[in-house]
MMTF fields as JSON, N, C-alpha, C and O atoms, coordinates in Angstrom:
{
  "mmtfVersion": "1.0.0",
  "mmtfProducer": "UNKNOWN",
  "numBonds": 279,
  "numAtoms": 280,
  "numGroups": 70,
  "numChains": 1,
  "numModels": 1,
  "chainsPerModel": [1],
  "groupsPerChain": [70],
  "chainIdList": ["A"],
  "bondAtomList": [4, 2, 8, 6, 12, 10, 16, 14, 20, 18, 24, 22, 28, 26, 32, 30, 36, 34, 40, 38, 44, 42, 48, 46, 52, 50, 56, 54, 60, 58, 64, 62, 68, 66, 72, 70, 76, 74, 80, 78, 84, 82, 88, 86, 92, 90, 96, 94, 100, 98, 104, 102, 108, 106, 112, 110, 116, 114, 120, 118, 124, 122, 128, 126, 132, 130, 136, 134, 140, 138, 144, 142, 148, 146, 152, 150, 156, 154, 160, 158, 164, 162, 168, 166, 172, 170, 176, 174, 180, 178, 184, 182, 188, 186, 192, 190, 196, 194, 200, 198, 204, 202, 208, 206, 212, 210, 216, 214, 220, 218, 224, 222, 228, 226, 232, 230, 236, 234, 240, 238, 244, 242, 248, 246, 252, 250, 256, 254, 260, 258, 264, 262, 268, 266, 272, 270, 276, 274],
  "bondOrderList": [1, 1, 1, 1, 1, 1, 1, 1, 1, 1, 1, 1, 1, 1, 1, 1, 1, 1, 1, 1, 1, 1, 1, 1, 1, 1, 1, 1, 1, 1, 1, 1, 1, 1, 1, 1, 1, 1, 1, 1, 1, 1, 1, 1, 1, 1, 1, 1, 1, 1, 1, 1, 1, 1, 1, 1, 1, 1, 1, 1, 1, 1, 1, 1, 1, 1, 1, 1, 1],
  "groupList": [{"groupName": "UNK", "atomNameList": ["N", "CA", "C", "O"], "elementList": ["N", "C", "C", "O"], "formalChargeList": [0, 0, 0, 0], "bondAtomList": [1, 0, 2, 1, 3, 2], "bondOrderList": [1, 1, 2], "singleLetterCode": "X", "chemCompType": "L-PEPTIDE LINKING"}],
  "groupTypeList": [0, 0, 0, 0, 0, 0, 0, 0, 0, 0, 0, 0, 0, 0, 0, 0, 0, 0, 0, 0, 0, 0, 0, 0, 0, 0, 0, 0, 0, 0, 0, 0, 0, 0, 0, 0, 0, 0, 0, 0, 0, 0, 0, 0, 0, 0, 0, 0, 0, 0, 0, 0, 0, 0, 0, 0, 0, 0, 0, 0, 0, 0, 0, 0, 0, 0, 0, 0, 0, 0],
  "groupIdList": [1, 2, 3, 4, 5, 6, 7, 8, 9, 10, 11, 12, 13, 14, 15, 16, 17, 18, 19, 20, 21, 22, 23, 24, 25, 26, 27, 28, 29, 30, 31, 32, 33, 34, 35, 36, 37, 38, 39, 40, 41, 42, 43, 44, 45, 46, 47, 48, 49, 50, 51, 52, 53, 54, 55, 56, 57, 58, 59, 60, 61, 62, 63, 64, 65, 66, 67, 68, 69, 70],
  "secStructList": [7, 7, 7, 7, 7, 2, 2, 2, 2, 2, 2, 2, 2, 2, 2, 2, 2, 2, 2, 2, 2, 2, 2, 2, 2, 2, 2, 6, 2, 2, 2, 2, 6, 1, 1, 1, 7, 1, 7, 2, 2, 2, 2, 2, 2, 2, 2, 2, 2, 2, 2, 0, 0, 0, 0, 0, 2, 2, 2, 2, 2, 2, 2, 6, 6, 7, 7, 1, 7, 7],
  "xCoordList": [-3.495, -3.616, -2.822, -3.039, -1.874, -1.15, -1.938, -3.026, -1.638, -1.694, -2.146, -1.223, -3.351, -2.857, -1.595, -1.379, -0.957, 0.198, -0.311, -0.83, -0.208, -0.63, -0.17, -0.702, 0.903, 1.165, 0.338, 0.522, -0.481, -1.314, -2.65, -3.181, -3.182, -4.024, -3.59, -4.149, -2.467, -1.933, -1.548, -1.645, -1.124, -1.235, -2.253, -2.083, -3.572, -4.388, -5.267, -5.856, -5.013, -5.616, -5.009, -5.55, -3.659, -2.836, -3.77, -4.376, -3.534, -3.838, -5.121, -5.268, -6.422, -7.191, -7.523, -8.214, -6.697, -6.305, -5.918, -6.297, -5.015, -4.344, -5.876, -6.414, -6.671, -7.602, -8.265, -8.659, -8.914, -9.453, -9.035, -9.818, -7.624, -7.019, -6.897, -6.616, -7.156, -7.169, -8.967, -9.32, -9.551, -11.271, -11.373, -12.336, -10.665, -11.079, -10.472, -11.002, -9.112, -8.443, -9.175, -8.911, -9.827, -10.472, -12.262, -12.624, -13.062, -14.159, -13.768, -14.461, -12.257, -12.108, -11.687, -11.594, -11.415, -10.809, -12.344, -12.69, -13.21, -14.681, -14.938, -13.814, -15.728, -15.733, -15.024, -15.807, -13.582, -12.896, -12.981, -12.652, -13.391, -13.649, -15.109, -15.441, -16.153, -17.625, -18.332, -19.561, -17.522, -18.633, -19.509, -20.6, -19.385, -19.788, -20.108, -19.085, -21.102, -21.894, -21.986, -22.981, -20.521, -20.192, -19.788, -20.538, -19.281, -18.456, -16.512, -15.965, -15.956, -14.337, -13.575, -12.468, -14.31, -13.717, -13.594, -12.586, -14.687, -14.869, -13.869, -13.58, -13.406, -12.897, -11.465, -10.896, -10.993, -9.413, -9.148, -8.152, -10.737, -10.066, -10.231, -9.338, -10.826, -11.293, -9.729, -9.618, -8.877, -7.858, -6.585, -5.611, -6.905, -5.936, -5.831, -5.014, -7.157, -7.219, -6.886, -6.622, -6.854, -6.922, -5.403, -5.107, -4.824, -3.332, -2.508, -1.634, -3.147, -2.847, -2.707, -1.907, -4.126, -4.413, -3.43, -2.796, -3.045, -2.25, -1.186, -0.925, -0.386, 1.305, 1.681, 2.856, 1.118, 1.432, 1.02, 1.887, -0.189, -0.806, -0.248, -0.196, 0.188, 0.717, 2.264, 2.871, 2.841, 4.053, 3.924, 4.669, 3.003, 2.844, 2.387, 3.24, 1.384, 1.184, 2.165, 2.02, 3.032, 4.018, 5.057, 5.518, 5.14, 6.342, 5.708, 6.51, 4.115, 3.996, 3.695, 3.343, 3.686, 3.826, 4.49, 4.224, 5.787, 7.107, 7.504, 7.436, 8.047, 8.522, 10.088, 10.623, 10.874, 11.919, 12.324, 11.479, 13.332, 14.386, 14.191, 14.087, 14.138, 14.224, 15.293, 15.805],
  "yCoordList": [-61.489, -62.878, -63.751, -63.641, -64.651, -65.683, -66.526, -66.829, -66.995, -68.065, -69.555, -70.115, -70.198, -71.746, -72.262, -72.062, -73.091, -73.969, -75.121, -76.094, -75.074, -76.278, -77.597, -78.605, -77.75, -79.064, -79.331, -80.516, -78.731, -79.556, -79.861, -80.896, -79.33, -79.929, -81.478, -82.529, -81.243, -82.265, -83.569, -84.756, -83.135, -84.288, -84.974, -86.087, -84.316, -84.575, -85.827, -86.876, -85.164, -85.978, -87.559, -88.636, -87.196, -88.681, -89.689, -90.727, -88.621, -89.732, -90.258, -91.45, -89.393, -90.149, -91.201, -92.18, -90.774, -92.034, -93.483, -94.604, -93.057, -94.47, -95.028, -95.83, -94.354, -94.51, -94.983, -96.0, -94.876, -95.756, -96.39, -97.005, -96.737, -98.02, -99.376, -100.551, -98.87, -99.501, -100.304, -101.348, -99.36, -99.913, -100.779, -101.545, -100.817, -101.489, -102.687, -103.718, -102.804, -104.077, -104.677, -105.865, -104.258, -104.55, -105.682, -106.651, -104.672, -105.098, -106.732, -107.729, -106.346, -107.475, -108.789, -109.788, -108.851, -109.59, -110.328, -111.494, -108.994, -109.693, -110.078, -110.484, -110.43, -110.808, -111.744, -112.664, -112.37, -113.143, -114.208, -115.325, -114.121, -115.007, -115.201, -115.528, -115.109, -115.153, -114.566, -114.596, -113.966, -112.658, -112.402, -112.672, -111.467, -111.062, -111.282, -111.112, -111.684, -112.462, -111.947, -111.38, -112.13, -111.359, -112.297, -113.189, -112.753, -113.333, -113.049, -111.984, -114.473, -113.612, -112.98, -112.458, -113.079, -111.95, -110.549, -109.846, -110.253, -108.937, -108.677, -107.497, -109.516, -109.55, -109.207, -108.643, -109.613, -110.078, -108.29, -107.614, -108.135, -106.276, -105.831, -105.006, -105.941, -104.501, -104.776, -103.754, -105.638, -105.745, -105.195, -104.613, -105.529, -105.368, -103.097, -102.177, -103.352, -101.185, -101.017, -99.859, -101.801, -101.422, -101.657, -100.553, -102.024, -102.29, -101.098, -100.342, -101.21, -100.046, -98.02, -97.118, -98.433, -96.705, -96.849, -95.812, -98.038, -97.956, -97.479, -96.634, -98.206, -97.813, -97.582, -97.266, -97.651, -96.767, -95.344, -94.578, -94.955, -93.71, -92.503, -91.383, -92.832, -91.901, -91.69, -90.667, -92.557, -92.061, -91.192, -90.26, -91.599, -91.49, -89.629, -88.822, -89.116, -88.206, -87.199, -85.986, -87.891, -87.511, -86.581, -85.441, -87.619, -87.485, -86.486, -85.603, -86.212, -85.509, -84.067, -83.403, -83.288, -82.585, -81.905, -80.83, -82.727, -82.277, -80.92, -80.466, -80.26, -79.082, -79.127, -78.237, -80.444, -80.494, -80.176, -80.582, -79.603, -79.65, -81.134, -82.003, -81.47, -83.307, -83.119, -84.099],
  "zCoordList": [-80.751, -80.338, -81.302, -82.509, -80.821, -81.622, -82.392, -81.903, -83.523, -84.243, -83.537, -82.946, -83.533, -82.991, -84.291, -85.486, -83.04, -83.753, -84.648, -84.102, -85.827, -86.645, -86.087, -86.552, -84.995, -85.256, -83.883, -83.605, -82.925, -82.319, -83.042, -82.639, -83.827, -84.894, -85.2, -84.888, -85.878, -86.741, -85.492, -85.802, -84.119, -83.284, -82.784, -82.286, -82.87, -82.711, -83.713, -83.453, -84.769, -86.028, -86.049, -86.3, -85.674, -85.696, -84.864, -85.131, -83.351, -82.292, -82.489, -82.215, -83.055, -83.688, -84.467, -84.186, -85.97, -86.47, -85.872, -86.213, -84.842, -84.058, -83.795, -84.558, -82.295, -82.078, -82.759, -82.188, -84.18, -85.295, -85.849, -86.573, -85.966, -86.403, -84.998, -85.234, -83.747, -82.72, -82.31, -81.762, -82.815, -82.554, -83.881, -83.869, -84.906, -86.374, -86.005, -86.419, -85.064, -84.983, -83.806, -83.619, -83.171, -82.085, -82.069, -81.401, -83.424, -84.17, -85.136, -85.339, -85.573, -86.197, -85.56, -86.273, -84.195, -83.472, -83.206, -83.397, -82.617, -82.542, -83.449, -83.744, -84.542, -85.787, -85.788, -85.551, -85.943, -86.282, -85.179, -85.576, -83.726, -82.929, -82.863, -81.723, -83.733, -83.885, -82.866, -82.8, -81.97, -80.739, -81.27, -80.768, -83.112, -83.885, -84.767, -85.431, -85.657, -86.51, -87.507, -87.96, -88.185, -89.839, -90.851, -90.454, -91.714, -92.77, -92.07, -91.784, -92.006, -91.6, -92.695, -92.567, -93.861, -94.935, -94.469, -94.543, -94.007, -93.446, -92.109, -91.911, -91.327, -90.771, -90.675, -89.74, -91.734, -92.101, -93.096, -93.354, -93.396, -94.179, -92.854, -92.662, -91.98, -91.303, -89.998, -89.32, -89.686, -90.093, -90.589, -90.111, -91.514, -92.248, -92.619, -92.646, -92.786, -92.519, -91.012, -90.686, -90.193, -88.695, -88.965, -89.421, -88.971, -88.65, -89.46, -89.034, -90.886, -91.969, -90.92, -90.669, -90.727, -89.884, -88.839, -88.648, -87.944, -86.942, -86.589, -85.732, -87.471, -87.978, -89.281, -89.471, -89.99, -91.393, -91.757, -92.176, -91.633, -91.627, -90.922, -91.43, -89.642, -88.599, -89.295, -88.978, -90.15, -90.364, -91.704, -92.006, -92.341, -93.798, -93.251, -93.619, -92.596, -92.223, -91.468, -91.314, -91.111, -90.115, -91.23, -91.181, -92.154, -93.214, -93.97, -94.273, -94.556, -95.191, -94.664, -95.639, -93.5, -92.482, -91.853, -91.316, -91.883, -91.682, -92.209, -93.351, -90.8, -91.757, -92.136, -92.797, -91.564, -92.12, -93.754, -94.551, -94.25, -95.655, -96.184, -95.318, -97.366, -97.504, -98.569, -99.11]
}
């Protein structure tokens, strides 16, 4: 029996990540329009990690993963 391929693991984990950088920007939007009954400090991190996990993480993971030569 073959090997699973590491990189559907590893696509998986991403798309997750996205997924949790997408519900964090989502919580903070609530929050930041008072839906949600927090401090907008809290708001502006959960944010600011939501945007972080969004598009930074997936590359940062991407890059460290790679089986390219650098």
């Amino acid at each position: 029996m073959a090997e699973p391929d590491p990189a559907v693991s590893r696509f998986y984990i991403i798309q997750l990540l996205r997924l949790g950088g997408a519900i964090l920007v989502v919580a903070a939007i609530l929050i930041l329009t008072d839906t949600i009954d927090a401090p907008d400090i809290v708001g502006y991190a959960l944010l600011a990690v939501g945007l972080a996990d969004f598009f930074l993480m997936p590359t940062f993971l991407a890059r460290k993963w790679s089986s390219r030569e650098k």
